[in-house]
N, C-alpha and C positions, 0 to 999 in steps of 0.2 A: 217572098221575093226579096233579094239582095239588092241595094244600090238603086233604088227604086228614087224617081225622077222627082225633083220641087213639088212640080204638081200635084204629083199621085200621092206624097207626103203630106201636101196641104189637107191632104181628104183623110187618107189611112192612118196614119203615124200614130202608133201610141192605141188603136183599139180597132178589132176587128167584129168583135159581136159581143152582147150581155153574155156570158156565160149560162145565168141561171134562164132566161128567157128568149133569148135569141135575136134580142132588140138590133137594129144595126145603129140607129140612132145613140148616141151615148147617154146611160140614164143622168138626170140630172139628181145626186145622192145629195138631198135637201134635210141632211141629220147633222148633229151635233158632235153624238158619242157613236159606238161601236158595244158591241157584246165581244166580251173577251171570252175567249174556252176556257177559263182555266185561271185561278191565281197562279199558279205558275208561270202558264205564259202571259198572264199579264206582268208581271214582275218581270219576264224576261224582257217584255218588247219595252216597258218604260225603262229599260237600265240599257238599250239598242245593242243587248245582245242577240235577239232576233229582231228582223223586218216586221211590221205589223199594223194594221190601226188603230191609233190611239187615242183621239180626238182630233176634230176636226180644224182647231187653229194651227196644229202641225201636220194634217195633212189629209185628202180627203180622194175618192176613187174619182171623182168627177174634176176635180183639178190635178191629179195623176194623170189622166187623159192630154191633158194639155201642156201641161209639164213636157211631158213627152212630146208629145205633138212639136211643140217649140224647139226643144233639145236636137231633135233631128230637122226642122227645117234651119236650124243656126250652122249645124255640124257641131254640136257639143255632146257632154255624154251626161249631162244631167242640166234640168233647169227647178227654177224654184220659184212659183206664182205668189204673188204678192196683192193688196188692195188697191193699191195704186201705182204710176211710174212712178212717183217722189218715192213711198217707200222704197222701190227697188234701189232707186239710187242710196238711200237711206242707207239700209243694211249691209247692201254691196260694198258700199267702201267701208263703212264701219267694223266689218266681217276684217278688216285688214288694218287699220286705224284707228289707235286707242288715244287716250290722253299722253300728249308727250310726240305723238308723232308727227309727220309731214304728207302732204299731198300734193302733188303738181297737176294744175287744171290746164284747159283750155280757157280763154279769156270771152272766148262765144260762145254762149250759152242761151239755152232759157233764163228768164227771169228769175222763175220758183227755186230755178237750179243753183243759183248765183246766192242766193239770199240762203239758202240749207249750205252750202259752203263757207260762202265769208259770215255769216249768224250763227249757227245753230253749232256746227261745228265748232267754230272758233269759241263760244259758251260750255262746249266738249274738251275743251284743248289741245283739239287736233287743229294746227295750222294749214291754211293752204295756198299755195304762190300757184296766181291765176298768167300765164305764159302764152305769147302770140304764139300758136300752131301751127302759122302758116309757113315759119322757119322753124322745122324740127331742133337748129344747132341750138334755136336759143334754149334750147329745154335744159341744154346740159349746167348751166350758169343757176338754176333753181335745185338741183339735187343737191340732200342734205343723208347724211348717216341715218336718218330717221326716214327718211322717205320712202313710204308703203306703196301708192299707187299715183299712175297717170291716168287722168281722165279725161274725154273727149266727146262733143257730138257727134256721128256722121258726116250729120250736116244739120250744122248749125243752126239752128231755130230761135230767131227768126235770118241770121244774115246769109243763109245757105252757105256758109264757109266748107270749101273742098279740103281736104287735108292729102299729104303724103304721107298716107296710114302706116305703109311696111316702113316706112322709115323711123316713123314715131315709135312704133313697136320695138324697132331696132336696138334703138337709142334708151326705149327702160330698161330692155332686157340687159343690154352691157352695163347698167346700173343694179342686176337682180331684181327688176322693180315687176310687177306686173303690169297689164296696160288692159283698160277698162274702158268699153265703148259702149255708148249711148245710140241705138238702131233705131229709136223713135220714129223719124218720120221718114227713114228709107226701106228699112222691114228688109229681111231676107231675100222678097223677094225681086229687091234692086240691089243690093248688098250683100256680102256675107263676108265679116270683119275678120274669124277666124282665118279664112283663103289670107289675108295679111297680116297676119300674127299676133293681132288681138287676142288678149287671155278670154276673158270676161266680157258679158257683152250682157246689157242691160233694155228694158226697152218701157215705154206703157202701151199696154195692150189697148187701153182706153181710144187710143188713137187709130192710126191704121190697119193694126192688125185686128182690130175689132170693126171698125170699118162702118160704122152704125149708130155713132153715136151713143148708145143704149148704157152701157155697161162699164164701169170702172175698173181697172184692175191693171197690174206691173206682172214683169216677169225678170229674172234673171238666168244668163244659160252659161256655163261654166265650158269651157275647151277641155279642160281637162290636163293641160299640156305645161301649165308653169309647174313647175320642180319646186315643191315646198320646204321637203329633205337636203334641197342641196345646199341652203345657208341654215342650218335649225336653228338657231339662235335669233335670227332675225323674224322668226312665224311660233315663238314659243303660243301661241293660241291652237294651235295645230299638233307640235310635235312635243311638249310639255304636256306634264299629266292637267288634265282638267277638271277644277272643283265640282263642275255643275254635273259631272258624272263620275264620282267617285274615281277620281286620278287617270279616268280612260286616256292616252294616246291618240287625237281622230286621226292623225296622219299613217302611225300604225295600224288602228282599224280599220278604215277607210281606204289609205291609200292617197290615191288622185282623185277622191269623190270627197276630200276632209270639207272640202271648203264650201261644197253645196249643202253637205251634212251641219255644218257647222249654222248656216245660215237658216235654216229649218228650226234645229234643233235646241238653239239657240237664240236666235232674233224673230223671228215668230212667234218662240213658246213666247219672251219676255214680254215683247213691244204686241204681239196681237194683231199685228197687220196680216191678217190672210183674205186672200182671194175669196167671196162667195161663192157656195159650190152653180147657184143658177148664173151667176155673169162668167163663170170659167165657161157654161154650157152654151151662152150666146155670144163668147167669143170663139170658141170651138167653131160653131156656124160661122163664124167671119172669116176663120183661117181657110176654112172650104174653099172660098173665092178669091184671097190676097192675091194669089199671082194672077188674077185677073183683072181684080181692081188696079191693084199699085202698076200696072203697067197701063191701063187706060187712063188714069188719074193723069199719071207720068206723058203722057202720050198727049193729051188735051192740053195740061200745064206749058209743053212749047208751044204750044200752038198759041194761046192767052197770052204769052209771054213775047212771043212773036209780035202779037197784033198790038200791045201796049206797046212796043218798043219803038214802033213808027205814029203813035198816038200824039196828036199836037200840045196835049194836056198834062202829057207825062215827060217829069222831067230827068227818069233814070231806073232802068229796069233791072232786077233782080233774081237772075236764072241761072244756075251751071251752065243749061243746054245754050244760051245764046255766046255766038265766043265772043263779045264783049266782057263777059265775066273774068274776072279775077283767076277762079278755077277752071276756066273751060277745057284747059287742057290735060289736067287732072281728073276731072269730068269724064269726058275720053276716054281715059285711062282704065280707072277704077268702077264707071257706072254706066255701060254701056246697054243697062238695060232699062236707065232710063232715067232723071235726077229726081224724082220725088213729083209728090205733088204740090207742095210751098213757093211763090214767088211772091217776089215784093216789088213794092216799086214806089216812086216820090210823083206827089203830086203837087202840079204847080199851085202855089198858091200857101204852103204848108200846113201847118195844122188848123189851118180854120176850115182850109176848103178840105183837108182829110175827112174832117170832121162831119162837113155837110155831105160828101162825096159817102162816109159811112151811112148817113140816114137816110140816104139815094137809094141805095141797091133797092131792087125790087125782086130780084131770083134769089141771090145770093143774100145768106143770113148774117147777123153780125153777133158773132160769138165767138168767144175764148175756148177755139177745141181747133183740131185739126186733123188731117186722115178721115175725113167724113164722108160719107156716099153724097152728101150736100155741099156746096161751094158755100166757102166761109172767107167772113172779112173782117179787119180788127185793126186798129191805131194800136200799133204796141206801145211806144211812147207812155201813153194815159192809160194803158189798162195790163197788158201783161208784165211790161217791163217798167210800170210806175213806180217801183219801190229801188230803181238803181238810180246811181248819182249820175251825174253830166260822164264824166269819165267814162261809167261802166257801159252806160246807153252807149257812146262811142266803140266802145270793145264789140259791145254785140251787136252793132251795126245797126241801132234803129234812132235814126232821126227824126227829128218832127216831123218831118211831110212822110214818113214812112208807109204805106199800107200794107198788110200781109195782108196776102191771099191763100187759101187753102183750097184747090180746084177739086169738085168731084166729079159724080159722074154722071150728071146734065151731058147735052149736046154742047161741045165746047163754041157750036155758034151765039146759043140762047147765053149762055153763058158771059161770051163777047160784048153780043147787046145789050146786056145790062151791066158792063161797067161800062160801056160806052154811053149809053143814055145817063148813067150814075155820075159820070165825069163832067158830062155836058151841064149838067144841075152846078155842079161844084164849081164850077167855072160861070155862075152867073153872079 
């Protein structure tokens, strides 16, 4: 079947039965290596003149499955599983930025995000100018000749920042640049970045799309659609012969698949970060349900969001869906099937009663994850975003009274009751 619906994608996509046994279940292929037919073809497939398997840090039939799986609920034509989100981000822009080049960021991020950008990077000598995205114009004051990619969250984790996505896209592409999004904690199936002209679209599976806490693992899923050939000087990684395969062309061989190729073939073999083939297999089981979760999650979160927002304790809530927000209206716009499962909100008193208000909860856990089937709660401030400065904490929107919340999927009343009884403590 053709054109087959999110849902029916979330279940099918990518594998219909074991071949060899008729499983419907997808095997989980828990090997290393592979038996080659032949020195021949094994010569072939290591030199990718033929498809094949070759080991499994470059690639494996149990993350095949999901790979796929992902490619098609994004609308992309190829993805690329990783061990973590940071790696995907890792590779993803690296796949485009060497030493010598530029990156224009958004200035909201995750912590982990922020610190692999302004660190780790800049130790690479790749630079990168972190830019408000909530005025796509200011973006154009940071393009440099060097400038490989724009990157952004969805939505912002933790300040839920909305963006004017096709605009931002707009705005790289009249610069040749590609534009690179973060689907983290909206998942496809609140979002879908390529419908706005997003190239590249990144995520950790760890999070919602695994939905379970259990399992670590990134993904990357490629559109397909940025034009690599039409600057070749500016993508010689692509369209120049390459050492690591005997002078091959990937843009030649490949086509519009160079750069997922490239990411495999390349930053896998080197760096070593692949997905295990059992956590690809129990987030496979998580994709099953996404568009049931992320829309109930999504569906509970106004409702929390709602009932904090008239709470006498709280001194400022943190929701797309409330139109008090900043983005409400882009909210609207762009995610009408739901804003996530993520709010934040300030409590009176600031970090002391956050603090105690953390050690309150009694449903709700206090842990550094989100997208959980479990409601989670966390002082970014002191624990995810501890390693930014005054300045940076203000970019990404967490102040000392900050609390995130990550809603699951409890009864959003039990739910209520216990940050309400959790507030009531914090306030003594």
């Amino acid at each position: 079947m053709q054109n087959q619906h999110f849902d029916t994608q979330a279940v099918h996509a990518g594998f219909r039965c074991d071949p060899g046994t008729g499983s419907v279940a997808v095997p989980i292929h828990q090997t290393s290596a592979y038996l080659y037919k032949s020195s021949e073809y094994a010569a072939r497939i290591f030199e990718l003149k033929e498809l094949g398997w070759i080991y499994t840090r470059l690639q494996n039939p149990t993350l095949d499955v999901f790979e796929q799986r992902m490619a098609a609920l994004e609308g992309g034509i190829a993805g690329v599983a990783t061990a973590s989100g940071q790696q995907a981000e890792f590779i993803a822009l690296f796949n485009l930025a060497r030493c010598g080049d530029h990156i224009i960021s958004s200035g909201s991020l995750y912590g982990g995000t922020v610190s692999l950008l302004k660190n780790t990077f800049k130790r690479m000598g790749v630079d990168v100018t972190f830019v408000d995205m909530t005025n796509p114009e200011s973006m154009r004051k940071a393009f440099k000749p060097n400038t490989k990619a724009v990157y952004f969250e969805a939505l912002a984790n933790p300040k839920n920042e909305v963006l004017e996505y096709a605009e931002i896209a707009r705005i790289g592409h009249e610069y040749g640049v590609p534009v690179i999004c973060d689907n983290t904690a909206l998942t496809p199936a609140l979002f879908k970045p390529f419908e706005h002209g997003v190239d590249i679209v990144l995520a950790s599976a760890t999070k919602m799309l695994g939905g379970h806490g259990t399992s670590m693992g990134g993904i990357v899923v490629d559109s397909g659609r940025f034009d690599w050939g039409a600057e070749p000087k500016k993508w010689p990684q692509f369209t120049e012969p390459d050492d690591y395969y005997h002078g091959m062309n990937f843009h030649a061989a490949f086509g519009n698949l160079c750069y997922a190729f490239m990411l495999r073939t390349h930053w896998l073999r080197d760096f070593g970060g692949c997905m295990s083939p059992f956590n690809a297999s129990l987030i496979l089981q998580g994709l099953e349900t996404l568009h049931l979760r992320a829309s109930r999650c999504a569906q509970a979160a106004q409702t929390v969001a709602e009932f904090l927002a008239g709470h006498p304790k709280v001194s400022w809530v943190n929701y797309p869906g409330l139109p008090s927000h900043p983005g409400h209206a882009l909210a609207q716009k762009y995610l009408p099937k739901g804003c996530g499962a993520i709010l934040g909100f300030g409590i009176k008193g600031g970090k002391a009663a956050g603090q105690k208000f953390i050690e309150s909860v009694e449903l709700a856990l206090h842990v550094a994850n989100i997208g959980d089937a479990r409601t989670l709660v966390i002082h970014p401030a002191t624990t995810t975003h501890s390693q930014l400065n005054a300045m940076e904490l203000r970019a990404a929107g967490v102040p000392e009274d900050y609390i995130r919340v990550s809603i699951g999927l409890e009864a959003p009343e039990d739910v209520i009751a216990d940050l309400d009884q959790a507030l009531g403590k914090a306030a003594d």
